[in-house]
C-alpha positions, -999 to +999 in steps of 0.1 A: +000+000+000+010+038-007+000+054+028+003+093+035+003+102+074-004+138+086+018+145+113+019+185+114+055+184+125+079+161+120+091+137+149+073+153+180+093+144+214+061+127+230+026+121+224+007+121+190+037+130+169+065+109+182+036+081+182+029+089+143+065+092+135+069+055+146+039+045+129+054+056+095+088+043+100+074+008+111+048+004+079+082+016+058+099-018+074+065-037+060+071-030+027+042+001+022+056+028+004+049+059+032+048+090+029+052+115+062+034+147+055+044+181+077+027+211+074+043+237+103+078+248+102+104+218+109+129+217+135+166+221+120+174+186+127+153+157+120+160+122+123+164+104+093+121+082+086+141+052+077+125+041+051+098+065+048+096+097+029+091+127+046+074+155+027+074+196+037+041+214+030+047+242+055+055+268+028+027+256+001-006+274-008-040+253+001-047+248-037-008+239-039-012+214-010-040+194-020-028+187-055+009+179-044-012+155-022-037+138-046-002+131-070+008+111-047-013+084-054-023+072-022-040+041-013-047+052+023-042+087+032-042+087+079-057+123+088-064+138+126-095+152+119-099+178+140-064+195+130-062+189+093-074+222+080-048+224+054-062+189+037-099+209+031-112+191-001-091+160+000-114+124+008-090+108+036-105+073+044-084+065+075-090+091+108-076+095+138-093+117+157-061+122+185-077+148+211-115+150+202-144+158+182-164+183+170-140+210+178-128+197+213-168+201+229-155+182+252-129+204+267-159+225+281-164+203+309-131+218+323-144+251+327-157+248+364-172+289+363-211+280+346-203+317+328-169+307+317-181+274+299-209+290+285-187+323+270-168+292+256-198+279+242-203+306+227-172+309+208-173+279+194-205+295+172-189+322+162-180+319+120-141+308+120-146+277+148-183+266+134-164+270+098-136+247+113-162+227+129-183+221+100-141+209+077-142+189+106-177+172+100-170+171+062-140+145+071-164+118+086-199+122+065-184+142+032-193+129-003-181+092-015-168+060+008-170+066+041-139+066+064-126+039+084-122+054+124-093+047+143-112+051+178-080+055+208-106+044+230-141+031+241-150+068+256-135+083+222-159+057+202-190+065+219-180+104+214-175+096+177-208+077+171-225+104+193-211+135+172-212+122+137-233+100+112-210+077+105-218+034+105-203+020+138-188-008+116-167+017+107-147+024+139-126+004+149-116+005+187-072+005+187-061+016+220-027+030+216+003+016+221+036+025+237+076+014+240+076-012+270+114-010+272+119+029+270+089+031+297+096+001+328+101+003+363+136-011+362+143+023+343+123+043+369+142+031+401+176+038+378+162+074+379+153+082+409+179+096+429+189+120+399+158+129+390+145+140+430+177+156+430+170+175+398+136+187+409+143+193+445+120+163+461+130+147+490+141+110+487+116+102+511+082+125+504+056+108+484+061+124+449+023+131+425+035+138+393+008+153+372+019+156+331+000+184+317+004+209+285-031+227+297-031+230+339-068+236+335-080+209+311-059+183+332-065+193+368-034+208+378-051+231+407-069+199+419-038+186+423-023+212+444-053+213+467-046+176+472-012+179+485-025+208+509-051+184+524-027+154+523+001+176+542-022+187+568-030+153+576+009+146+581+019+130+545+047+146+532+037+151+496+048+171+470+036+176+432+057+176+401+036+192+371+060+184+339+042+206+311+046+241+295+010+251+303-007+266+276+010+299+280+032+323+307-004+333+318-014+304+327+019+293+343+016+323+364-019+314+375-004+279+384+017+300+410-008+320+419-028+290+431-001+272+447+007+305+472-030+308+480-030+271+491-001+275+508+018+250+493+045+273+467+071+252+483+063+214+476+046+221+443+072+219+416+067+234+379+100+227+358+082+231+326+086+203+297+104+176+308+124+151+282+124+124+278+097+119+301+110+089+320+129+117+341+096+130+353+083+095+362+116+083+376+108+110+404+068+098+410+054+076+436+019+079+418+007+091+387-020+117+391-037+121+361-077+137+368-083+154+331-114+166+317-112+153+286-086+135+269-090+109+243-068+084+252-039+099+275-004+084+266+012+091+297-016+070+314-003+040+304+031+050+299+033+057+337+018+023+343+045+005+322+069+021+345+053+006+375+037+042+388+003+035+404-022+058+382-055+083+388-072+086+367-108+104+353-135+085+332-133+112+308-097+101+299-102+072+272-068+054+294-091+045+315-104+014+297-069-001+307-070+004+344-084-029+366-098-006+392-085-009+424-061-033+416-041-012+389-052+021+399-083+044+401-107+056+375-124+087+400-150+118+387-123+149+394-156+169+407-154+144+436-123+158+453-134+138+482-129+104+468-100+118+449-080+124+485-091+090+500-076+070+468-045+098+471-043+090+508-045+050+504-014+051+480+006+068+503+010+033+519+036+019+505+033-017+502-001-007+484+015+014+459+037-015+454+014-040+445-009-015+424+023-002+405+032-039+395-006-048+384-002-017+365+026-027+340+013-059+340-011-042+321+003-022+303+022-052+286-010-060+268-004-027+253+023-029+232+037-002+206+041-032+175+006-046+190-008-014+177+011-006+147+000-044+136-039-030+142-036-002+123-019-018+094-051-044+093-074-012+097-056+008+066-058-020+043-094-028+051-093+011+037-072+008+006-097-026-006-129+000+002-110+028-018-121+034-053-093+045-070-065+071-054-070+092-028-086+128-041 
């Protein structure tokens, strides 16, 4: 098969991109002929795709864009719906929706202030989002064969089947899949020491670690009033948040709630941390109470490393945790039940157990395991495809 994958920018340390990259360079190894598409500005040095192609469309015109695309041929062309502007008028037949739908409508459930979410409600009806919205849409129920879904998750399937006319034959449920080697607890214990000493924790405090690129979408203040309740009942707990925030406004706010908790000293904000197994080389339990997330990599990424995770039923991850034996699945509006399962894992020996359940787990979850399922989904898609992509 000729396959074309959207990945925005090219090799991405973490997350959707780095996951994407791999993806490519492993259907390269089948024998597919694929071609990596980028269309923001590159970083100046870019590891070589193997045996992929990698193709630059920052600097191309829309009209330019979708012709160089349809010339390529392609038998299956793997587009994250809700951020593929650029590919307006082209009929990709494998999606990936990788954060949400319908323009992230999710994502309003993080908004705690009633006026808050529904000012955001209201933006999302003003003409550029409902025009985005509506390229959005066009992806799943547009004119000629319908796409095959690539669901991350049960809660990301129901969303799908909920937001768009589309056949539920058509998505397919593939739970992603990470490195079990780069991710393992023998490499967590290896990082320890350095890694508290690097970020100021004491050897002996029970570490949260909490990864977040949006501190109000995954529950960063939550987090901090946590550690306030859990130090006032003699734990001595700290947080690590590893994410940029979405801005130096928000990471100001992030301050600004730690000193009126009282907690500025044992909350911990060193920005992006890379590669992430630092970060999680430092935990004693993954905190993880999101609003929304349609999978949540680090979910199971922390659990192949042996951390204990929390998480939310609105993060897709957790359809992987057994709960209460590999971790917790709690509602982050129930900060009560959220500080009893915080306070229970500050036992040790429990933490223990849960953590080892937890990569148990997670070794159902493989990175190759994935890359085989999405393989089988994209050629269900190329035998449905009549004719090229266009």
């Amino acid at each position: 098969m000729r396959i074309g994958i959207d990945l925005r920018v090219a090799e991405g340390p973490t997350g959707q991109q780095r996951y994407l990259w791999e993806l490519g360079r492993w259907l390269a190894t089948r024998g597919h002929a694929v071609e990596l598409l980028v269309t923001r500005r590159q970083p100046p040095e870019i590891v070589d795709p193997g045996g992929a192609r990698l193709h630059d469309l920052a600097d191309l015109p829309p009209r330019s864009l979708v012709e160089r695309v349809r010339g390529m041929a392609l038998d299956v062309l793997l587009l994250n719906p809700e951020r593929s502007d650029a590919y307006h008028g082209i009929r990709a037949n494998v999606l990936r929706p990788g954060y949400g739908t319908d323009q992230y409508r999710q994502k309003l459930r993080s908004f705690r202030n009633p006026l808050e979410r529904r000012l955001r409600a209201l933006i999302r009806d003003l003409p550029p989002t409902r025009g985005r919205r509506e390229r959005e849409r066009g992806f799943y129920e547009g004119q000629g064969p319908p796409p095959e879904v690539l669901a991350v998750s049960e809660y990301m399937r129901r969303e799908i089947l909920d937001s768009y006319r589309i056949h539920e034959d058509r998505v397919h449920v593939v739970p992603n899949g990470i490195d079990l080697e780069t991710f393992s607890p023998e490499r967590r214990q290896q990082l320890r020491a350095e890694a508290r000493r690097e970020f100021g924790i004491p050897d002996d405090a029970l570490c949260i670690l909490i990864m977040a690129h949006n501190f109000r979408l995954k529950g960063v203040r939550l987090g901090m009033d946590q550690v306030r309740r859990l130090r006032e009942a003699g734990v001595d707990a700290h947080l690590l948040v590893a994410g940029r925030g979405t801005g130096a406004a928000q990471r100001a706010r992030a301050r600004t709630w730690a000193a009126g908790l009282g907690v500025s000293g044992v909350i911990h904000l060193p920005g992006v941390v890379h590669p992430a197994m630092r970060a999680f080389g430092a935990a004693d339990v993954f905190l993880h109470p999101s609003w929304h997330d349609a999978f949540g990599f680090v979910v199971l990424e922390a659990m192949a490393a042996g951390l204990p995770p929390l998480t939310s039923p609105w993060a897709g991850a957790a359809m992987v945790v057994d709960e209460g034996r590999a971790g917790f699945v709690v509602d982050p509006a129930d900060t009560g039940t959220v500080y009893r399962r915080l306070r229970e894992l500050a036992e040790p020996g429990l933490r223990a157990r849960t953590g080892a359940e937890a990569r148990r787990i997670a070794e159902g979850y493989s990175e190759k395991a994935n890359f085989s399922r999405v393989e089988e989904v994209c050629g269900i898609a190329a035998e449905r495809q009549e004719g090229p992509i266009r």
